[in-house]
Structure formats: C-alpha cells, structure tokens
C-alpha positions in Angstrom: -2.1 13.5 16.9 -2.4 10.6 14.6 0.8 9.2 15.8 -0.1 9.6 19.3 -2.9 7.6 18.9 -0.8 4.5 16.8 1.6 4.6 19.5 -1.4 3.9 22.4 -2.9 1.2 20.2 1.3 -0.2 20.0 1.6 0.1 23.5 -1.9 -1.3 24.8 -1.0 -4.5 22.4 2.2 -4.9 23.9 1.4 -5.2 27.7 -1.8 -6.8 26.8 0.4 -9.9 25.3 2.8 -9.5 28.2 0.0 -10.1 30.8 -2.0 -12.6 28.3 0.8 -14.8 27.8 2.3 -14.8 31.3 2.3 -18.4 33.1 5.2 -18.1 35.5 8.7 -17.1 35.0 11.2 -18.9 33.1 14.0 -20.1 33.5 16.4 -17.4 32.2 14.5 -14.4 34.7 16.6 -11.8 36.0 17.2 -12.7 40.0 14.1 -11.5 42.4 11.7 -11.0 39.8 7.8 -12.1 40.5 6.8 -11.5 36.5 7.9 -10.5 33.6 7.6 -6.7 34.2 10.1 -6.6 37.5 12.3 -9.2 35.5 12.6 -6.5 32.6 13.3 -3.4 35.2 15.7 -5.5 37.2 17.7 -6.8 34.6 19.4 -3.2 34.6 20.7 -3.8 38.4 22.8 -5.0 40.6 24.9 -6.7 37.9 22.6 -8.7 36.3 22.7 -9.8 32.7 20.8 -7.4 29.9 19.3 -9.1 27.4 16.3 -9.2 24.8 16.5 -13.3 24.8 12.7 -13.5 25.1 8.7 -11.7 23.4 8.2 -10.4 26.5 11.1 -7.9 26.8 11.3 -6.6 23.2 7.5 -6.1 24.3 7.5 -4.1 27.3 11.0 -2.2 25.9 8.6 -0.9 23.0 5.9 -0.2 25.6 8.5 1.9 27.6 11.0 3.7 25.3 9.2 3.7 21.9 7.8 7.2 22.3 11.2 9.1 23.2 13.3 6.8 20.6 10.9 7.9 17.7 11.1 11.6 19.7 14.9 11.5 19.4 15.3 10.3 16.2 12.9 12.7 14.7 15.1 15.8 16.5 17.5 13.6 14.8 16.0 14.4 11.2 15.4 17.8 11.8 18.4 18.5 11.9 18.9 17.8 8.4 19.7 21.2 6.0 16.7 22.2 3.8 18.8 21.7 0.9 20.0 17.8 1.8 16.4 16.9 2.5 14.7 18.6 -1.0 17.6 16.3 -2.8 16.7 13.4 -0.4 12.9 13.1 -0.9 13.4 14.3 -4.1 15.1 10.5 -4.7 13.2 7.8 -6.5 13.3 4.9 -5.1 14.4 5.9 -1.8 16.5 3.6 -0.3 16.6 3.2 3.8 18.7 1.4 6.2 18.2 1.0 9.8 21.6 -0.7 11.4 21.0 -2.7 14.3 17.6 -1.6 13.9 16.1 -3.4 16.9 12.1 -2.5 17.1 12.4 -0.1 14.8 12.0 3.1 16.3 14.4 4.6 13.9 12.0 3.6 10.8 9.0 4.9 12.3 10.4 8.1 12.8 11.4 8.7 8.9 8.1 7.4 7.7 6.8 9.9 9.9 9.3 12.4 8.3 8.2 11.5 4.8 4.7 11.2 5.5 5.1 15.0 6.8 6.8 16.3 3.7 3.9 14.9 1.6 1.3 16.6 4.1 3.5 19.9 3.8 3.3 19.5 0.2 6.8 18.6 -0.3 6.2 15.7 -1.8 4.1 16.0 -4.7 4.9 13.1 -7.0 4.4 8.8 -6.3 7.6 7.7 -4.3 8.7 4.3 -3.8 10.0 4.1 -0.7 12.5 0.9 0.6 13.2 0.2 4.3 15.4 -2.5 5.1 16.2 -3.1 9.0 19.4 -5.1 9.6 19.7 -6.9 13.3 21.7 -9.5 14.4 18.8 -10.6 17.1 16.1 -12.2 15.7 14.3 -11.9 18.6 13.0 -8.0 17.6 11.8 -9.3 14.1 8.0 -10.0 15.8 7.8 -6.8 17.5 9.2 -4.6 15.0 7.1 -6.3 12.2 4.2 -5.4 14.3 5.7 -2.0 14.6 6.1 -1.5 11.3 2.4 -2.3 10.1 1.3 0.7 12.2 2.5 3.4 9.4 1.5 2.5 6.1 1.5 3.2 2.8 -0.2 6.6 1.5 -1.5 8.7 -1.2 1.8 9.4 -2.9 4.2 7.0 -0.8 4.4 3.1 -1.4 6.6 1.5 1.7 8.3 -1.7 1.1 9.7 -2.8 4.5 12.3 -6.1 4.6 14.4 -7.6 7.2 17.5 -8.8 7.4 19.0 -10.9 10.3 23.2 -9.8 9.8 26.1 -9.0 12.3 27.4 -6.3 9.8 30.6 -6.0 12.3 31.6 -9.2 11.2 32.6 -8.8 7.3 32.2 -13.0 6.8 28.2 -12.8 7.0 27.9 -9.5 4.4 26.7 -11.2 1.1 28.5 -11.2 -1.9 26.3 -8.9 -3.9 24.3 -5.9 -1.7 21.7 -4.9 -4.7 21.1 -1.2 -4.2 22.4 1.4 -2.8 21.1 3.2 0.3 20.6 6.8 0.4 19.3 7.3 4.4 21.4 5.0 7.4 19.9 5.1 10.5 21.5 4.1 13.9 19.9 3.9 17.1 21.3 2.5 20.0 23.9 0.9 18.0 27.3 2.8 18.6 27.0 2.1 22.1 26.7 -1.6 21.7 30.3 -1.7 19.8 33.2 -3.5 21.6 35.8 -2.1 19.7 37.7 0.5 17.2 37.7 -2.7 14.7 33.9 -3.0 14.8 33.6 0.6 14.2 35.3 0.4 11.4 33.4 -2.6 10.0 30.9 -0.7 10.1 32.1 2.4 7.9 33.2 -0.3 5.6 29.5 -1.6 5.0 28.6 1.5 5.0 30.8 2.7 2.3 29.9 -0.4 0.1 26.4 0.6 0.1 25.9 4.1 0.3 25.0 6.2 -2.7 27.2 8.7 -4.4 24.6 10.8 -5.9 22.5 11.5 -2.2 23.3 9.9 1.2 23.4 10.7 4.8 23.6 9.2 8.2 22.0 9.6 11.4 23.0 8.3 14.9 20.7 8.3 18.2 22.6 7.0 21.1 23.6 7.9 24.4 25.8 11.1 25.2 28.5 9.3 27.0 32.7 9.4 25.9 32.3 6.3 24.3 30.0 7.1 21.7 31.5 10.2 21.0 34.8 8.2 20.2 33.1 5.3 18.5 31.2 8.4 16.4 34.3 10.1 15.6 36.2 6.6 14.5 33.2 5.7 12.1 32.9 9.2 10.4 37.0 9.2 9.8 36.5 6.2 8.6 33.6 6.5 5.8 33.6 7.7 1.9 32.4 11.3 1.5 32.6 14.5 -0.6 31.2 16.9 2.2 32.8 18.0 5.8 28.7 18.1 6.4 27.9 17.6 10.2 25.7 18.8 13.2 24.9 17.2 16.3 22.5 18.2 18.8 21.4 16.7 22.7 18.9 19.2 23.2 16.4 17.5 26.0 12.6 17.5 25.1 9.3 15.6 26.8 8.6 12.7 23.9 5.2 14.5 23.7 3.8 11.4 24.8 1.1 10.7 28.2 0.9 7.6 29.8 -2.2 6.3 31.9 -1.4 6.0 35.5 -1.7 2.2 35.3 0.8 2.0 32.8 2.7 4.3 34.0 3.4 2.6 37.1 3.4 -0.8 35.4 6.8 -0.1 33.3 7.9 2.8 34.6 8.5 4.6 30.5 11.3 7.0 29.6 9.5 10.1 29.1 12.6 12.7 28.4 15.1 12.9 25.6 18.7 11.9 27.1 20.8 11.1 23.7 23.1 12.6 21.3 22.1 13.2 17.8 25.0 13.3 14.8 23.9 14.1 11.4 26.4 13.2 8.6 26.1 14.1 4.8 27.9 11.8 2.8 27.3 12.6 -0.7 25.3 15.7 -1.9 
C-alpha cells in the first residue's frame, strides 16, 4: 500500500510540472502535436523520431510506465532462489548497479525488495546499501533523482544512491580504476537498445570487471521480442561465472496500480506486464 501511495504522489508531480511548465511547443516536437502530452504519444508513430531530449518526456514516461516497470522488475527478483538471495542480503555493503538505468524503475523495485526482507524479518542486522545508476542520457538524472528520494533509508538499511553519466558500450569512457565490486546488475530496457553483437559484448566485459566473485547476479527486464533473446544469450556467453544458474519468466500481470480517469485519459499508462525477465547467477 505504501508504495501505491509514493507512486501517486510521483505521478501527480510529474504531470503537475508537465502542465505547469508548458508555454508552447518547442522546436524539436514530434509532427501534429498541440502539447507536450500528444508530442510524447505520437513520437511512437508514423516514423517519427523517439527520444527523451527534453523534462517533459522523461516526466510523462514515469507518469505512464513507472508502475509496470517497477511490477516487472520485481517478478524479475522473485525469481531469485531462496538460497542466492539469503547470501545476497546477507552482503555487507551491498553493492547495486543499474545499467542504462534511465528513471530508475529498476532501483526502486530492489529497495522495495530489501525493504521487504527487513519487514519479513530477513534482514535483521544494519546494512549499507550502495546504488549507483549508470546512463549515458543526462536528461533522466532530474527525474530519476526525484525518483529516488521517494524510498528512503530505514530502520536497519542506510541507501547511498550515485549517478553516473557513461556509455559503458564504448570501453574508451570506462575509468581506469572502478572502486568496488557490484554484487546486484540490473537492466531494464537496455538490451533492446543495443545495435550490435560488439556492444553486447562490451557490456559482459564491464560487467565482468566489476562483478563480485564471492556473490553476484544479474537481472534483465526488456521486451520479449528475438532480438533480445539473441542479444541475452550473446551477453550471458559472454560473462565470468561459476554457476549454469538461470530462469526466465514472461508471465503477464496487472502492475497493481489504478489510475484516475483524468489521468488516465491524459497519458494513456501501460497497465499490463509485456516483458521477459532473465535471472543470471554469477558467482554463488
């Protein structure tokens, strides 16, 4: 219930800024469009150009698909072995990546996740818990800070949430020295937006510098469509493990979310699951 109600108060503030801070279209608006709203649904059509170039689309895409993105990804985490998640949580610090992270759907969802296992009891001691969402748009740092003050810290968990702006397919903008080692990657949306085998493969690379040896696992949430199935299958050939760990699951499910009619018929919201979930262990 209580995330319900964060993600009305998230969705509220986003259109409220989209209508606030309207004062005419600008110059890059998707063809036909009378506001910012139709520009964002249009944009999808007749061959026009998608893009998050501007506050008001990262906006009204958090005000539309937040609710079934966390939903997916946290299908996505249950999918996780009871065994693989008492050595996860068990980790102090824990260590979280979110690749292409975007608004940071993905993070939400395993704050959630922990901030469960600590209700359930799970979690019984103070855990130091590090997010760090790596994009290469800048444009989603605003909206996914704002996202990310909705879920803080809480009796036993301390969050520390970072940015990073980085195009980890391209291997000349990864710094020299990492600094930890991540023990959770999450990717949503990302696969899809790969344009080739040789990005994929970046990608195991950074993985593989980064990821810890004593506890670490990945989860995608993208689309259920061939290409993400191949660019899925190319990354987990590709990346350093010591278990043949997987699952995957599309299972369709309401996000458990209710929109008011206004809304509703203002942007239109994705209110089903459609995606693919993979789970990967990679050390255990």
């Amino acid at each position: 219930m209580v995330v319900f109600i964060i993600m009305k108060k998230l969705i509220d503030e986003c259109i409220e800024q989209v209508k606030d801070n309207f004062e005419g279209l600008c110059e890059n608006a998707t063809p036909g469009s009378n506001d910012c709203f139709s520009c964002f649904q249009k944009q999808f059509f007749g061959g026009n150009i998608i893009s998050y170039n501007c506050a008001p689309k990262t906006q009204i895409y958090v005000a539309r698909y937040f609710p079934v993105h966390v939903k997916e990804n946290a299908v996505g985490l249950k999918l996780m072995p009871q065994e693989i998640k008492n050595r996860l949580i068990s980790e102090n610090p824990l260590n979280i990546i979110s690749v292409g992270g975007g608004p940071g759907s993905d993070t939400f969802a395993v704050k959630n996740f922990l901030i469960d296992n600590e209700l359930a009891g799970e979690i019984t001691a103070q855990k130091d818990v590090y997010l760090l969402r790596v994009d290469k748009e800048e444009n989603w740092n605003h909206i996914a800070g704002i996202v990310n003050s909705k879920v803080t810290d809480t009796e036993l968990i301390k969050f520390d949430a970072r940015r990073k702006t980085l195009d980890i397919t391209a291997k000349q903008e990864w710094p020299k020295k990492f600094g930890r080692l991540y023990n959770i990657f999450t990717m949503s949306y990302f696969l899809s937006e790969m344009g080739s085998q040789e990005e994929v493969e970046a990608v195991a690379e950074f993985i593989n510098k980064i990821s810890s040896d004593k506890c670490s696992v990945v989860l995608i949430n993208d689309r259920d469509e061939g290409k993400v199935h191949q660019f899925k299958q190319i990354l987990f050939e590709n990346l350093s493990t010591n278990t043949n760990c997987e699952y995957e699951d599309n299972t369709k499910y309401h996000c458990g979310f209710f929109y008011d009619d206004e809304d509703r018929n203002l942007i239109s919201p994705k209110l089903n699951t459609n995606s693919i979930r993979f789970f990967k262990v990679l050390y255990i």
